[in-house]
C-alpha positions as CSV (number, residue, x, y, z in Angstrom):
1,X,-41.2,-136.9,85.9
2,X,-43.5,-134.4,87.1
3,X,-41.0,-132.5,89.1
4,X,-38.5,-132.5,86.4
5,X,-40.3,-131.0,83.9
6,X,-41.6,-128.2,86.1
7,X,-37.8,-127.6,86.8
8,X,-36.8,-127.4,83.3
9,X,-39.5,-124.9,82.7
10,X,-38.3,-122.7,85.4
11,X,-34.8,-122.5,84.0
12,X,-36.4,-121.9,80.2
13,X,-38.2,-119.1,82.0
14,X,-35.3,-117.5,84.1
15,X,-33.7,-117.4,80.6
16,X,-35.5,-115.6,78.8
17,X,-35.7,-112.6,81.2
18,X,-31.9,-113.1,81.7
19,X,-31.9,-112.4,78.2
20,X,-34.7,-109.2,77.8
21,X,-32.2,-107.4,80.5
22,X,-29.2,-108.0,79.1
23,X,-31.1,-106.5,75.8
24,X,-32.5,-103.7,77.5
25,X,-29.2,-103.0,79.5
26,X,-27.8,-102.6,75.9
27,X,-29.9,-100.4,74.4
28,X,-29.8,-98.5,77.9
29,X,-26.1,-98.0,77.9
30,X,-25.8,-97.2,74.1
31,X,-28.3,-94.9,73.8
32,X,-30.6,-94.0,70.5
33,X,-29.2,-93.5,67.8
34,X,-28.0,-90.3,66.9
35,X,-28.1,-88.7,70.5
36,X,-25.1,-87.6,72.7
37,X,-25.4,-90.9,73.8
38,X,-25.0,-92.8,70.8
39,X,-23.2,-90.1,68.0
40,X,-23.4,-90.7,64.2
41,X,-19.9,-89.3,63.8
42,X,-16.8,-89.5,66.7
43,X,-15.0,-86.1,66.9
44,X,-11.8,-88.0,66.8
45,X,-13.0,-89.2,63.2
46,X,-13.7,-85.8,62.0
47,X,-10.4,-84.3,63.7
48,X,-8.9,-86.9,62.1
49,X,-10.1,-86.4,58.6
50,X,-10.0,-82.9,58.5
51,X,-6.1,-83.1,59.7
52,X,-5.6,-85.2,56.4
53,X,-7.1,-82.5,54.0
54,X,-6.1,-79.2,56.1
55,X,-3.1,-78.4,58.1
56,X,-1.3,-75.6,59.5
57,X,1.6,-76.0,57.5
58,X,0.1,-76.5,54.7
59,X,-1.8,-73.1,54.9
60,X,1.3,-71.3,56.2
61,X,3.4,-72.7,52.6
62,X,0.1,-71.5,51.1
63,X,0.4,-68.3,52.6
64,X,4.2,-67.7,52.0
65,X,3.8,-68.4,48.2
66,X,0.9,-65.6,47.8
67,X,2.2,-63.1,49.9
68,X,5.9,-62.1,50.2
69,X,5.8,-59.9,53.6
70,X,9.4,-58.4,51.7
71,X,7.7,-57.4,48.3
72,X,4.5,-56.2,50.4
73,X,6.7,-53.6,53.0
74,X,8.8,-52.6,49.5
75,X,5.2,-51.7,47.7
76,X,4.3,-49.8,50.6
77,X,7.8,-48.2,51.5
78,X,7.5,-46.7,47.7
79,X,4.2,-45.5,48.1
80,X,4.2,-43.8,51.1
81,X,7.6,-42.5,51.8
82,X,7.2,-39.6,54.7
83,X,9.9,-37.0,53.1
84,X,7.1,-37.9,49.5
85,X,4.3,-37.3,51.8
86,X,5.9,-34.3,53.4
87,X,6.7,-33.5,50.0
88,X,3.0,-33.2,48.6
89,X,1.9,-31.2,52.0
90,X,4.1,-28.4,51.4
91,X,3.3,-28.2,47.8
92,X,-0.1,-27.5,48.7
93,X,-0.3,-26.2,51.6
94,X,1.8,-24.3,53.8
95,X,3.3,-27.1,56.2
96,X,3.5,-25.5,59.2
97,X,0.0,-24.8,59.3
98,X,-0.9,-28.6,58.8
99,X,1.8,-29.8,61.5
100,X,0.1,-27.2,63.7
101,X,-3.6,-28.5,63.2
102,X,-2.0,-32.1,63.4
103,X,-0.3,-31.1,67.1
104,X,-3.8,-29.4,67.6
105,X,-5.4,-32.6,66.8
106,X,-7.8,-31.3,64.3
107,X,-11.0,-29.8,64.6
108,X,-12.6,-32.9,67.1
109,X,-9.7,-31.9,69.6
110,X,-9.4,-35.5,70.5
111,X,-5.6,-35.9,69.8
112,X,-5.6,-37.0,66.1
113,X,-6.6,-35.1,62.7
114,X,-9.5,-35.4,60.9
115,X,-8.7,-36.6,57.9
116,X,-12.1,-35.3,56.0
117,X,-11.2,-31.7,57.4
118,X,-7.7,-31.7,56.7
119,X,-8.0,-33.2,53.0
120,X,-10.5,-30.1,52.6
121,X,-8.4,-27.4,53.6
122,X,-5.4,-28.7,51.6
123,X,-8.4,-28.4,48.2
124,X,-9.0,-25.1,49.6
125,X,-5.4,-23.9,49.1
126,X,-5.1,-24.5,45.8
127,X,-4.9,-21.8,43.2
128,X,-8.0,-22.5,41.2
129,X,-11.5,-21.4,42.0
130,X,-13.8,-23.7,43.2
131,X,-18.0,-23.6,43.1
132,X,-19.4,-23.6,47.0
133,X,-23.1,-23.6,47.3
134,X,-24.1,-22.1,51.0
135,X,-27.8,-22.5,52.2
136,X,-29.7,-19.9,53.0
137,X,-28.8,-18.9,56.9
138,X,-25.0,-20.1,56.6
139,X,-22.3,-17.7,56.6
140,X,-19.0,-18.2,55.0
141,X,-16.4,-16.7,56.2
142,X,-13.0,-16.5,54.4
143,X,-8.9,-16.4,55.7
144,X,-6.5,-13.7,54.7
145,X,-6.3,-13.4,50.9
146,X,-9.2,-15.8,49.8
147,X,-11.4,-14.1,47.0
148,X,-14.7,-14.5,46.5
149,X,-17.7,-13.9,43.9
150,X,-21.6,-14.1,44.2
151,X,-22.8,-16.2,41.3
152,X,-26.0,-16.5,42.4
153,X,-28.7,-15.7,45.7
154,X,-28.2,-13.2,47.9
155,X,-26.3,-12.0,50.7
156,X,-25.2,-9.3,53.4
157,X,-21.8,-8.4,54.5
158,X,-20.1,-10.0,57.4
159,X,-17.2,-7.7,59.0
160,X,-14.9,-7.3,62.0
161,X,-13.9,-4.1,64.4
162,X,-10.9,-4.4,62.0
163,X,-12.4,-3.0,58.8
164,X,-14.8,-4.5,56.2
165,X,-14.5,-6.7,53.1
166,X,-13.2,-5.2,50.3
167,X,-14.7,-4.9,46.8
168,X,-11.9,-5.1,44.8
169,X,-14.6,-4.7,41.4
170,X,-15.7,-0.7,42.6
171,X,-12.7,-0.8,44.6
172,X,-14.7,-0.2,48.1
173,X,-15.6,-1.6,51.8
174,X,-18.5,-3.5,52.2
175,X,-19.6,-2.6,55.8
176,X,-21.5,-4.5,57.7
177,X,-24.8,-6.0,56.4
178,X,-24.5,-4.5,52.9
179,X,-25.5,-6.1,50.3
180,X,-22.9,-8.0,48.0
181,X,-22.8,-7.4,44.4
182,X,-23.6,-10.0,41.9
183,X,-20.5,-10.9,40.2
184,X,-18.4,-8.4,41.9
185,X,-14.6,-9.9,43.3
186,X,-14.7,-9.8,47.3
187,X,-11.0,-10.0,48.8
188,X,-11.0,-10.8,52.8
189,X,-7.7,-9.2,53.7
190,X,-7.4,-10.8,57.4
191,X,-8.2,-14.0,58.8
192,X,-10.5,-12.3,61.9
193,X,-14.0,-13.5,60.4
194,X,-14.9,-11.2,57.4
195,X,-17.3,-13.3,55.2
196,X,-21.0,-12.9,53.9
197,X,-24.6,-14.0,55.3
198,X,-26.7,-16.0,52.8
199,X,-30.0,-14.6,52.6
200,X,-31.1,-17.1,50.3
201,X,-29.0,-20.3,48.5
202,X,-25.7,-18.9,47.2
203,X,-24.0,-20.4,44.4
204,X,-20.2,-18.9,44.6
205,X,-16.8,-19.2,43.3
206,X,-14.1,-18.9,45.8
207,X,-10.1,-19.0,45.6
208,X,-8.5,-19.7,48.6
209,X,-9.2,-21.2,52.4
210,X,-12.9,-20.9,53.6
211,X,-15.8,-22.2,56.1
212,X,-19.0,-22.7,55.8
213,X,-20.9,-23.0,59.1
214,X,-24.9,-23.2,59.0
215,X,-27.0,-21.1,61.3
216,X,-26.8,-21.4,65.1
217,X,-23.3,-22.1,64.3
């Protein structure tokens, strides 16, 4: 009687740790919640959800009803026709000039135009007068034909070895480091760097191409 019920309590007992590693083993291969091991949320669910809400063609329809690539190209074809563009270039400027600073590639010399400086020079060429403030220690030096007057400041003459800047007002050269006349019209008759020195700030009005290049320049 003994005997037997020591052998019953063996088997109760090999049970019951039979039973905490099978629990532990569980818990072991599952993971804790949350973890790599043991994620709240598959991929394959998302993927799978996301798919029902969202796909490609559903975006490219989309797509297609908001944007007709024909009525965009015909929006832009009317915009931005070359012979309109050409067009507007020689209107303003003379073209062969611009086609040469385009071949030139601008003023960086890196193969393509700078658009700031080219936009500036076409302004330039226009018929009107325009205000240019230069700071004191610029020069700026005018192209053949370009007229200028001394609003305000003061500055010297800049010449050339081929003559001086002509005072169309007294109807005289300015020779080199003169001073310019207040409100007196200066014509630069060639393009070989005939300009004037700002002594101080100069306010001017000037017709025609120009630049304006600070000191050390």
């Amino acid at each position: 009687m003994m005997m037997r019920r020591a052998v019953i309590t063996l088997v109760a007992v090999a049970g019951l740790l039979g039973a905490g590693s099978w629990v532990s083993g569980a818990f072991a291969a599952t993971g804790e919640p949350g973890t790599v091991d043991d994620p709240l949320v598959t991929k394959s669910y998302v993927d799978e959800a996301v798919a029902q809400f969202v796909s490609k063609e559903y975006i490219d329809q989309a797509v297609a009803r908001l944007v007709d690539k024909a009525y965009v190209d015909g929006l832009v074809a009317g915009m931005a026709q070359k012979s309109y563009v050409d067009g507007k270039v020689a209107g303003l400027a003379d073209k062969a000039y611009v086609d040469a600073k385009v071949a030139a590639g601008g003023t960086g010399g890196t193969g393509g135009i700078d658009a700031a400086y080219l936009e500036s020079r076409l302004a330039q060429m226009k018929s009107s007068f325009e205000v240019v403030r230069v700071p004191k220690g610029s020069t700026i030096l005018g192209e053949s034909g370009t007229e200028m007057v001394l609003r305000g400041g003061k500055a010297t003459a800049i010449v050339s070895a081929m003559g001086g800047v002509l005072d169309a007002t007294d109807g005289v050269d300015l020779w080199q480091g003169a001073q310019v006349p207040p409100n007196h019209l200066l014509v630069i008759p060639v393009s070989d760097g005939r300009g004037m020195l700002a002594q101080a700030d100069l306010i001017l009005i000037v017709k025609g191409p120009y630049t304006v290049r600070s000191a050390g320049q």
